[in-house]
C-alpha positions, 0 to 999 in steps of 0.5 A: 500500500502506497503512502498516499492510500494510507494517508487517504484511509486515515482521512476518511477514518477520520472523517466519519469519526468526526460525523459521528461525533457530530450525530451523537452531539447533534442527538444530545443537544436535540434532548436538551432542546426538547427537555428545555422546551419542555421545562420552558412550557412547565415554567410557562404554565406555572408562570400563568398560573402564578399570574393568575393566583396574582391577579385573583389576590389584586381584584380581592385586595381591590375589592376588600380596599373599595369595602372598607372604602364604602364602609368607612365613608358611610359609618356615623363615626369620625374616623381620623388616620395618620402615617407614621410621622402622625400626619393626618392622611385620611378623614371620612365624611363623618368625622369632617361633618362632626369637626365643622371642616373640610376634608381639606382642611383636616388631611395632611396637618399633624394630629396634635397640632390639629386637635390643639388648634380645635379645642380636642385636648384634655381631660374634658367630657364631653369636647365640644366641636366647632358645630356644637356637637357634643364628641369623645375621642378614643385614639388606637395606634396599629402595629405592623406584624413586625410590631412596628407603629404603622401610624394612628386612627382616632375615633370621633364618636357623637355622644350628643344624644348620650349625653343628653340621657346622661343629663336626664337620668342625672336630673331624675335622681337628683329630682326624685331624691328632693322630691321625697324630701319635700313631699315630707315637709309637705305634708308635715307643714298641711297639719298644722296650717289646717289648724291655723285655718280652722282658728282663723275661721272661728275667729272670723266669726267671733269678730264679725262685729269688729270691721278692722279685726274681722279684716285681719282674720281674712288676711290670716285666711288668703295667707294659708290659702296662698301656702296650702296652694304651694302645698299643693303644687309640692305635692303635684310634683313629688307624686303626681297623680297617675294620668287618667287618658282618653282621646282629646282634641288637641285644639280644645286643649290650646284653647282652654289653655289658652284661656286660662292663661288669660289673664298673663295676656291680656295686655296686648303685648304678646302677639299670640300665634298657634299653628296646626295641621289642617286635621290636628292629631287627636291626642292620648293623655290626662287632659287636665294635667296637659293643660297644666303643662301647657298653662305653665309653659305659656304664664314662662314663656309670657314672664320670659318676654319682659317688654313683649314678644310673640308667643308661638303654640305648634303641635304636629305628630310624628311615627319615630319608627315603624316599631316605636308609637307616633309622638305628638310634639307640643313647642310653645316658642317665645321672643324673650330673653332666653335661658343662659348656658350654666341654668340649662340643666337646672330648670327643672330643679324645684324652687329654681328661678331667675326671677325674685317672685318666682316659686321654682316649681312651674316648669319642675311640675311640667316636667313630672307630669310629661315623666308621667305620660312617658313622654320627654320635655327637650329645650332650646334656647339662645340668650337673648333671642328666645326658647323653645320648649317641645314637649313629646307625648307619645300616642296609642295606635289611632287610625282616627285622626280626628278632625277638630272643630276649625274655629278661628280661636276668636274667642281670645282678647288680645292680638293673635293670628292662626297659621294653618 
């Protein structure tokens, strides 16, 4: 064999090694293409299915931030939230109502320095906002689950109504406890004044024939009438009687009111106005003892209104819900000189009065005969301006509403107009 054909061998030797070294790579990177395709499919269906879980947990979390978006719009109670430098970024509607401001003026202001500058601060119960509503504040400051402080959240609760029950349950106890004590001193003090008139008459009669001295006797006698009425309203107030109620025209019970408050308006000074529906509301109650609170309210009101004013008698009728009876309202409004803030809570107090001939027990009577009829007695009242007094007598189911005689009440002496 010649040199050339033995190189010539060697190269084709060579050759198809080298083919066949290129197959067996081609067939292994050929597997490593398909076992990469097929982890590339693998991590593309769980890439989809990750996405998927990812985009599932955004629309809840979406759906759970626009819930409690939608819950904290709509709660009644304020609702401040700060970052972590405690700088207001978030108030609700409620909380800008009960505060006075607009959100604008609430967000972004640090919370020390914005309840500071509003009078939020202290010890005191309740706040006052700048709208007058009556507020408490409970601050809650929420960790992250590192533990770390992740800003605060300030409740701003309306306690107006609750504290106004508050002021009721107080003035009742502190009403009944000196009505025991004066239903007491009452009845101690009729005994020996029965004797005091039983003399008196006996000396009347023995002094007939002395002018100046039967006189005297008569003055003895309008003395001890004058305290046995007093005794009377006493006991009016500490145990009223319970009321005996039947349906009344409630336009009969203005205008005997009315009448028998006469006599405190008959000057012309007051201008009197009363304003019912076009069919006043029948009323269930004790009529005798809703005159007597109506007759206070007026001869208050009158007195209240030193140089005149007008007198202002509404009724209407209400349904507080579908589960609670109707109400009837009864406002007696007056132009006088109105009621200053620190007597407010004490006008209902027996022997409690700003005038020097006053007896105190007016509007303390009126408000045990209302306790009486279940019913509440609320005042308003600016100084200077006026007050009015709405007493609330809730009612029994009466379909029949009752259409009372429409006379034009111009039986009264004195200026007045009617408002249908």
């Amino acid at each position: 064999m010649t040199n050339a054909s033995a190189s010539e061998l060697a190269g084709a030797e060579l050759l198809q090694e080298a083919f066949r070294t290129f197959g067996e790579a081609t067939t292994a990177l050929e597997a490593s293409y398909r076992a990469l395709k097929g982890r590339v499919e693998q991590l593309d269906v769980e890439l989809a299915d990750r996405n998927e879980a990812l985009r599932m947990t955004l629309e809840q979390t979406e759906l759970m931030r626009s819930a409690l978006d939608t819950i904290l719009e709509s709660l009644t109670t304020g609702v401040l939230v700060t970052d972590r430098e405690d700088c207001i970024e978030r108030c609700n509607p409620a909380a800008a109502s009960l505060l006075g401001l607009d959100a604008g003026e609430i967000v972004g202001r640090r919370l020390d320095e914005f309840l500071a500058a509003h009078a939020l601060t202290g010890d005191r119960y309740p706040l006052t906002t700048r709208t007058g509503a009556l507020v408490s504040l409970s601050t809650t400051r929420p960790k992250s689950d590192a533990g770390h402080a992740i800003g605060t959240v300030v409740l701003v609760q309306d306690i107006t109504e609750v504290h106004r029950l508050e002021e009721r349950l107080h003035r009742r106890d502190r009403l009944a406890s000196m009505g025991e004590m004066v239903g007491r001193i009452a009845h101690e003090v009729r005994n020996p004044l029965g004797s005091v008139e039983l003399f008196a008459s006996m000396l009347r009669q023995d002094l007939a024939h002395d002018a100046v001295l039967h006189g005297y006797t008569e003055h003895i006698s309008m003395a001890v009438k004058a305290m046995d009425r007093l005794l009377s309203n006493l006991l009016t107030y500490t145990r009223p009687a319970n009321p005996q109620r039947a349906w009344h025209a409630t336009e009969g019970l203005v205008r005997d009111s009315l009448t028998l408050a006469a006599h405190a308006l008959t000057d012309g000074a007051v201008e009197t106005v009363v304003s019912l529906d076009e069919a006043p509301p029948n009323i269930w109650c004790d009529g005798p003892q809703l005159r007597q609170v109506l007759v206070n309210l007026i001869l208050n009101a009158v007195e209240a209104m030193d140089d005149g004013g007008r007198l202002t008698l509404t009724v209407s009728d209400q349904l507080r819900s579908a589960h609670e009876s109707p109400v009837v309202r009864l406002t007696v409004t007056d132009t006088g000189r109105g009621i200053e803030p620190e007597h407010r809570s004490r006008i209902f107090d027996p022997f409690f009065t700003t005038r020097d001939e006053g007896t105190g027990l007016g509007l303390a009577i009126v408000h045990a005969l209302v306790e009486g009829h279940d019913g509440r007695i609320e005042v308003e009242s600016v100084p200077g301006s006026g007050t009015t007094v709405t007493v609330m007598i809730p009612q029994e189911t009466n379909p029949l509403r009752g259409r009372a005689c429409r006379a034009a009440l111009g039986w009264f002496r004195g200026p007045m107009k009617e408002d249908a």
